[in-house]
N, CA, C and O of each residue as an XYZ file, in Angstrom:
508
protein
N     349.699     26.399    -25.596
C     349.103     27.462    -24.819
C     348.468     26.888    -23.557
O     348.592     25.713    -23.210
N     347.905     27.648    -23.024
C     347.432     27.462    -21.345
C     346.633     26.962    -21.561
O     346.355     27.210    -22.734
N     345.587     25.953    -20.919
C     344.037     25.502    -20.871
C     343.176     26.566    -20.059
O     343.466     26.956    -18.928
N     342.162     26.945    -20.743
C     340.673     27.411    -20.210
C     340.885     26.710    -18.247
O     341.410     25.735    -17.709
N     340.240     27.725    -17.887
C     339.992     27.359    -17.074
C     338.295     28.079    -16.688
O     338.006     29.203    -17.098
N     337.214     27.155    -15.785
C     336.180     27.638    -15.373
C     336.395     28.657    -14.153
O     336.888     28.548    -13.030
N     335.785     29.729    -14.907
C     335.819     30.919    -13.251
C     333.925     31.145    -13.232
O     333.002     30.779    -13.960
N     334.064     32.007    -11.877
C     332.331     32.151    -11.336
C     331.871     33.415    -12.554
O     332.548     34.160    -13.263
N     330.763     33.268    -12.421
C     330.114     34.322    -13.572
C     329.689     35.801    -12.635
O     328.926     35.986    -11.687
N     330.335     36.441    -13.200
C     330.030     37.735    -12.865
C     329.629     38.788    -12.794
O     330.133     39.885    -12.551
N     328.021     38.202    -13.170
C     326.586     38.879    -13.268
C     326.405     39.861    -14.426
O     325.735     40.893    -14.408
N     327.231     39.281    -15.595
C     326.688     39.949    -16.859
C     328.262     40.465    -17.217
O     328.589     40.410    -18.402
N     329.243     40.963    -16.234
C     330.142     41.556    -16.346
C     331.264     40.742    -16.735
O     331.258     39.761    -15.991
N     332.255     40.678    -17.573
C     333.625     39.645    -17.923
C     334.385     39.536    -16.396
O     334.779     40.398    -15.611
N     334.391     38.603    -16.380
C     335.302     38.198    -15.294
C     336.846     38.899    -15.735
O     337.242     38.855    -16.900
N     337.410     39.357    -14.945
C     338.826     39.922    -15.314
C     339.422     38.554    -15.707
O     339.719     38.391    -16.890
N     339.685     37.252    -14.553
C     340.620     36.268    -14.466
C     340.383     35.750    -15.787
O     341.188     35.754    -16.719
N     339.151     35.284    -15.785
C     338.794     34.524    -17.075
C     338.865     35.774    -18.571
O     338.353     35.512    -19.660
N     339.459     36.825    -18.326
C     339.442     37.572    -19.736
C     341.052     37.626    -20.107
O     341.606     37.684    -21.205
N     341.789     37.569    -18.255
C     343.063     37.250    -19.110
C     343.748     36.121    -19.276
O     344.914     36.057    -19.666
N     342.707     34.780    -18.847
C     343.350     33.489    -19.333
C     343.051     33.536    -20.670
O     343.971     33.376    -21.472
N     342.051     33.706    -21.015
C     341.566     33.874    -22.683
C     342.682     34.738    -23.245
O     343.526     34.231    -23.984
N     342.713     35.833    -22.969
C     344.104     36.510    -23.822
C     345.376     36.013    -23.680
O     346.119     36.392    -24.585
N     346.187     34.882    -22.388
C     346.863     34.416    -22.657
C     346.737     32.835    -23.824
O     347.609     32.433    -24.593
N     345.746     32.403    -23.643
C     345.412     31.480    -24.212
C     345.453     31.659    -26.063
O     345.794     30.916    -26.984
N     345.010     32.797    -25.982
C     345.082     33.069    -27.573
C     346.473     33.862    -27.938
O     346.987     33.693    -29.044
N     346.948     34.570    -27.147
C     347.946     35.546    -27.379
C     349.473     35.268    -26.827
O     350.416     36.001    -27.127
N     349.575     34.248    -26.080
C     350.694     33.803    -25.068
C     351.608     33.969    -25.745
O     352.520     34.701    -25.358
N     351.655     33.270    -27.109
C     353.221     33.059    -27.427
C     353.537     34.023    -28.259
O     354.672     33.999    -28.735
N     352.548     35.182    -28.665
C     353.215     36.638    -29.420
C     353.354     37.112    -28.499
O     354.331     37.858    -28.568
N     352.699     37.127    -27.150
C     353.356     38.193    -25.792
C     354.747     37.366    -25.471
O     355.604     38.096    -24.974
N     355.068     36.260    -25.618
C     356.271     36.141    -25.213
C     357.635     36.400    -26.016
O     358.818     36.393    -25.675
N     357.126     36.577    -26.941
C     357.756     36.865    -27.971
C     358.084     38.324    -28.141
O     359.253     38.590    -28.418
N     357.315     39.196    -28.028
C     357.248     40.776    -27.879
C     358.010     40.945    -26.447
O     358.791     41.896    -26.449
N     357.956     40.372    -25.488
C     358.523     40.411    -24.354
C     359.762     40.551    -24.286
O     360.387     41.538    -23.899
N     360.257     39.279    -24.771
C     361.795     38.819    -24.993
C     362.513     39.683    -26.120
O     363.705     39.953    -25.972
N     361.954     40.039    -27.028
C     362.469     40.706    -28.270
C     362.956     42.417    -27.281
O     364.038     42.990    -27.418
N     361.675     42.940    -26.250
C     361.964     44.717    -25.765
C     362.724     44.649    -24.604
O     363.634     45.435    -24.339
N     362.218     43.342    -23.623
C     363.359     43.282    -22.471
C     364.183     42.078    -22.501
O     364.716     41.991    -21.395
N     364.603     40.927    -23.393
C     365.647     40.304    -23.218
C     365.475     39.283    -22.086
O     364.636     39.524    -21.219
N     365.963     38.533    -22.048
C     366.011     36.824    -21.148
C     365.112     36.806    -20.077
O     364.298     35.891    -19.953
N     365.215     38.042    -19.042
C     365.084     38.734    -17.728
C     363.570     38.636    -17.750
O     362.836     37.905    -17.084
N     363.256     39.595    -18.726
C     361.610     39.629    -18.979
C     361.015     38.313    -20.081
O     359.790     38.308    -20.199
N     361.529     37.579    -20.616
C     360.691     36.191    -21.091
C     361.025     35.651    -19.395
O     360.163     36.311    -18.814
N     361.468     35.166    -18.720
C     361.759     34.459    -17.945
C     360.298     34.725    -17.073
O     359.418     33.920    -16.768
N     360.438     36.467    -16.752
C     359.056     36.863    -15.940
C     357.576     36.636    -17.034
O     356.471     36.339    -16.582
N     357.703     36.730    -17.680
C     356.230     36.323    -18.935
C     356.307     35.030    -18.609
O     355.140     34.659    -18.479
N     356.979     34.201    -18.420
C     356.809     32.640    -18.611
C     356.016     32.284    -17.011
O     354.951     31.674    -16.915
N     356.752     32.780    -15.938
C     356.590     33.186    -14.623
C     354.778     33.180    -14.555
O     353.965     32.371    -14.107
N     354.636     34.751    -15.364
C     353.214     35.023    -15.173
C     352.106     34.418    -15.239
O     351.031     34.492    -14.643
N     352.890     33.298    -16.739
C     351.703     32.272    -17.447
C     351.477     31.633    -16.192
O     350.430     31.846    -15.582
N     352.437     30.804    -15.709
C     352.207     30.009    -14.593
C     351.175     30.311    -13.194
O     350.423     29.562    -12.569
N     351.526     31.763    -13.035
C     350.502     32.180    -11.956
C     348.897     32.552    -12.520
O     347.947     32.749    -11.762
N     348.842     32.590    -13.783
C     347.905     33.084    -14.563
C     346.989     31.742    -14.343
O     345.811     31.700    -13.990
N     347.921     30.599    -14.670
C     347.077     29.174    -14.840
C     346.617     28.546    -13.443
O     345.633     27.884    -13.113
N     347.503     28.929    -12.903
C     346.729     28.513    -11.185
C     345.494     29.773    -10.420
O     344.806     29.703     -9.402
N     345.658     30.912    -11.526
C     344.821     31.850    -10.126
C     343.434     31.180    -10.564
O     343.113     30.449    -11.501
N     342.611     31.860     -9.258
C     340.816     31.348     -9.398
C     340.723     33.174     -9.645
O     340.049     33.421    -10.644
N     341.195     34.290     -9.025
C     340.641     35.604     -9.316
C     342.162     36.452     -9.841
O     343.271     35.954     -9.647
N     341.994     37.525    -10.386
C     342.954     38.652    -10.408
C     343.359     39.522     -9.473
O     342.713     40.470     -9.026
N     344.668     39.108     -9.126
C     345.419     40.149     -8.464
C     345.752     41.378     -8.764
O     345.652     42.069     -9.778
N     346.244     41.563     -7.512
C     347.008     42.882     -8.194
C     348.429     43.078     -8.383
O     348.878     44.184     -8.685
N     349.335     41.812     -8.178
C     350.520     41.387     -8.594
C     350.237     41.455     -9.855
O     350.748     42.387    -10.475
N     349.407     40.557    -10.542
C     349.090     39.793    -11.675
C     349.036     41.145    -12.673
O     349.932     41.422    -13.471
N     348.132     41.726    -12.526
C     347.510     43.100    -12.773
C     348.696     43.839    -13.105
O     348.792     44.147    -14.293
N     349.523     44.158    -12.418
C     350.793     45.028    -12.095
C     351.909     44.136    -13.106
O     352.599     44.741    -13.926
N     351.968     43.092    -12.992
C     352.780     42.543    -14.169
C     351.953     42.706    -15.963
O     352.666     42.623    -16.963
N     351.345     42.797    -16.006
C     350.466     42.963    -17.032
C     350.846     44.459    -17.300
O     351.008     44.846    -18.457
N     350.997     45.341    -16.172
C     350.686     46.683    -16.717
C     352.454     46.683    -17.189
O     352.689     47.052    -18.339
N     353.573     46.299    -16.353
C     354.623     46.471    -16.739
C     354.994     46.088    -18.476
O     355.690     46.720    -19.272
N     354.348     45.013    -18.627
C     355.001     44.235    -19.688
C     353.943     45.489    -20.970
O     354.475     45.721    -22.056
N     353.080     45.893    -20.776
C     352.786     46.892    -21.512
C     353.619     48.585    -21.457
O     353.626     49.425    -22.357
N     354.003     48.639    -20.638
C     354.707     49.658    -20.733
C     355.893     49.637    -21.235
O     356.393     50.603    -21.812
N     356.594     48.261    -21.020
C     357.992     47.681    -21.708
C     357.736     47.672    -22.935
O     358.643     48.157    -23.612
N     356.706     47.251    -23.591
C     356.496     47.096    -25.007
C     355.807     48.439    -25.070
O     354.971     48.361    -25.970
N     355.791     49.394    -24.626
C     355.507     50.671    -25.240
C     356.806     51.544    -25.492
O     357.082     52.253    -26.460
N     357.530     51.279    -24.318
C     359.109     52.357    -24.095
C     359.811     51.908    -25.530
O     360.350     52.691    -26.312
N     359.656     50.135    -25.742
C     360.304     49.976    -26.446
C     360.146     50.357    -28.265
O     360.977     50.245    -29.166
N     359.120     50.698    -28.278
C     358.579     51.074    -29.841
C     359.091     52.936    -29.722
O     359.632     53.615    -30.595
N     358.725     53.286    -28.507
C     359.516     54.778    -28.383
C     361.246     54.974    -28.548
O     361.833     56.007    -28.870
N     361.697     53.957    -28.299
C     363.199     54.520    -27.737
C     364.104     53.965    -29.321
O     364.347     52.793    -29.609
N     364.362     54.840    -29.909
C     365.027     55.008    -30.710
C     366.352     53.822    -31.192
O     366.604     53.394    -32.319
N     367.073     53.503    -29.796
C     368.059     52.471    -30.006
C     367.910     51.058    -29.524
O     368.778     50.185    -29.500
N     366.341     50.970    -29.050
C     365.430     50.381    -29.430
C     365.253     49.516    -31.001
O     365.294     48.335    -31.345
N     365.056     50.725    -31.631
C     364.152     50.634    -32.694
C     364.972     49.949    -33.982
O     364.663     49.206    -34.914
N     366.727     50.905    -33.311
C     367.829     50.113    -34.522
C     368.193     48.920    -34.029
O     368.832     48.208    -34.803
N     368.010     48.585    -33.168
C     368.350     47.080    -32.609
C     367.485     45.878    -33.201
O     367.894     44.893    -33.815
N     366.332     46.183    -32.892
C     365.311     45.078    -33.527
C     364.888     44.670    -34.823
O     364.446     45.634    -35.448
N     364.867     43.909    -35.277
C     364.388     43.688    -36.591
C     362.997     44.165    -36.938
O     362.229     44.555    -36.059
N     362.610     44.131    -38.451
C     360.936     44.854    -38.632
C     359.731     43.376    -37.925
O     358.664     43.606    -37.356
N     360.145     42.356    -38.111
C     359.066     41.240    -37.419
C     358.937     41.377    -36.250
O     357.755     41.426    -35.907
N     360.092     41.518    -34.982
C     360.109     42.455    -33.618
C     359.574     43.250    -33.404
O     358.753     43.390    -32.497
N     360.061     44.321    -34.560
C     358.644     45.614    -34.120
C     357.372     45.449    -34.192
O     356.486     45.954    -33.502
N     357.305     44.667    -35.121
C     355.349     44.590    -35.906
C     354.739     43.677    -34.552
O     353.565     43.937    -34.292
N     355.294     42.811    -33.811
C     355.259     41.913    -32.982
C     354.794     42.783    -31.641
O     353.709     42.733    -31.063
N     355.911     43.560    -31.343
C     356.045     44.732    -30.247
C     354.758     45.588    -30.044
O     354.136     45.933    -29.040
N     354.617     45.772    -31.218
C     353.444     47.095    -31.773
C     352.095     46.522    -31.697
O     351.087     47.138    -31.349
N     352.156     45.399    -32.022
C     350.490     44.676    -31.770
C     350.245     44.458    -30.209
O     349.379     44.943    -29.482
N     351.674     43.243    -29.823
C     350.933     43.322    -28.032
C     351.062     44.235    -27.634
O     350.425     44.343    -26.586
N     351.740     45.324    -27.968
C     351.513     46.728    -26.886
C     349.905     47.118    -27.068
O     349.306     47.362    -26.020
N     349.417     47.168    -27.883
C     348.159     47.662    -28.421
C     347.151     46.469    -27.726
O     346.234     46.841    -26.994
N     347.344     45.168    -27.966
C     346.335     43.980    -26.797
C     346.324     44.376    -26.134
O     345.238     44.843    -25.792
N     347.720     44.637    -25.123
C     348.042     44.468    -23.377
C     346.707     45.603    -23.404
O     345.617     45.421    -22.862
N     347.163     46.894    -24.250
C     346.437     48.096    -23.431
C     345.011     47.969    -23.411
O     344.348     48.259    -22.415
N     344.375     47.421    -24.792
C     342.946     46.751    -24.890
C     342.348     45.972    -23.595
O     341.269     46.158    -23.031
N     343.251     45.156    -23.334
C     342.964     44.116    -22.085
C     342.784     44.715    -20.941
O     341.747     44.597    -20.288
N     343.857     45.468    -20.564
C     343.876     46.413    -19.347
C     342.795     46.984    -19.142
O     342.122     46.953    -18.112
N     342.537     47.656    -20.345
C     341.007     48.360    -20.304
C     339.853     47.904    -19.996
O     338.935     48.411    -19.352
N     339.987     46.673    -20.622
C     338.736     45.942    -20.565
C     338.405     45.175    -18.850
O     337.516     45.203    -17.999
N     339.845     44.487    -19.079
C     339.723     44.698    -17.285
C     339.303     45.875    -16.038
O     338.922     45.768    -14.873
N     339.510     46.697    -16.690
C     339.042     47.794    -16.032
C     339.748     48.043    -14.345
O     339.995     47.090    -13.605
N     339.934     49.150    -14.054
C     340.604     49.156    -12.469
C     340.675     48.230    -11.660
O     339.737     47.439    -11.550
N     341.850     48.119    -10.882
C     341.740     47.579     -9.543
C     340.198     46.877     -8.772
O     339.616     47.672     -8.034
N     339.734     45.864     -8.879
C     338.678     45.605     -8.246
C     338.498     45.228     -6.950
O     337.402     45.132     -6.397
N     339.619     45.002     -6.432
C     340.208     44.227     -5.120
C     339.095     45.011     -3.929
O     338.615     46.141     -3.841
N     339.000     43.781     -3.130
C     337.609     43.886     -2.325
C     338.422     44.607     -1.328
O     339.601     44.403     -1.038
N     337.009     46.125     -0.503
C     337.216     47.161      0.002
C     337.309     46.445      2.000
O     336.574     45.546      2.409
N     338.091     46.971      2.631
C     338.367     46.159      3.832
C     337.619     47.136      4.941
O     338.192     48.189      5.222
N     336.506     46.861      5.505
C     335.312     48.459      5.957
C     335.897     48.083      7.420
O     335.599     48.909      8.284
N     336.472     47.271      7.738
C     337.134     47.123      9.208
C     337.752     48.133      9.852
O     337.592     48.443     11.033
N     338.678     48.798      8.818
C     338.984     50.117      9.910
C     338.173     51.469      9.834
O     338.168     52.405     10.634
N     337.479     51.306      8.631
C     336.475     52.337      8.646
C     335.347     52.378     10.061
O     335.030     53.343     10.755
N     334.929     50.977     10.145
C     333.723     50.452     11.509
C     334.569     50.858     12.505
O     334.023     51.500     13.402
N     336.072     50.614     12.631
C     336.451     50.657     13.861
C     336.738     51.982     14.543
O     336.977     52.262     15.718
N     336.628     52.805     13.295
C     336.522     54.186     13.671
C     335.091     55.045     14.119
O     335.022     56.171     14.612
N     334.253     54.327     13.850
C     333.263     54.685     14.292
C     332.223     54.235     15.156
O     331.051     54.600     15.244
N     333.084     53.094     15.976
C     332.375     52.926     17.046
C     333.275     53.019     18.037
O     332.918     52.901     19.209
């Protein structure tokens, strides 16, 4: 799995970056696994991708963010879609069904978009 990395403390509040190195850190290789099992080569290739940008960021993007939300929605379509469901084995699903249920925990916990507000064209409109 990934190494910890130190991020700034964020005045009582979880740091997003540091909440989803911790969830990759503990969870990496059932998300890659749930990954590869709902989208196939294409999407482990992008999970493997993510780890990598995951382990170099200092804050959360909204690339980062946006891949996170996909790979939860992939592992949601995929517990919905029926030919889906005859394709995979029962360890796939049970696999599928838990990180879909993390990702969405995490997401949450991360909470919205935090990305800093740019007041430049707001000022420039008003002077």
């Amino acid at each position: 799995m990934l190494p910890m990395i130190n991020t700034p403390d964020y005045s009582g509040e979880e740091d997003p970056i540091a909440a989803i190195k911790r969830f990759v850190h503990e969870n990496g290789h059932s998300l890659l696994g749930a990954v590869a099992a709902a989208g196939g080569p294409r999407a482990r290739q992008n999970c493997l991708q993510l780890f990598c940008d995951i382990a170099e960021a200092q804050r959360l993007t909204r690339p980062v963010r946006a891949e996170f939300k996909r790979f939860q929605e992939l592992l949601s379509l995929a517990r919905a879609d029926e030919r889906e469901l005859e394709r995979l084995n029962d360890h796939d699903l049970a696999a599928i069904d838990q990180m879909a249920g993390k990702l969405e925990s995490l997401l949450q916990r991360i909470g919205p978009d935090r990305a800093p507000i740019d007041m430049s064209k707001m000022l420039t409109k008003l002077a």
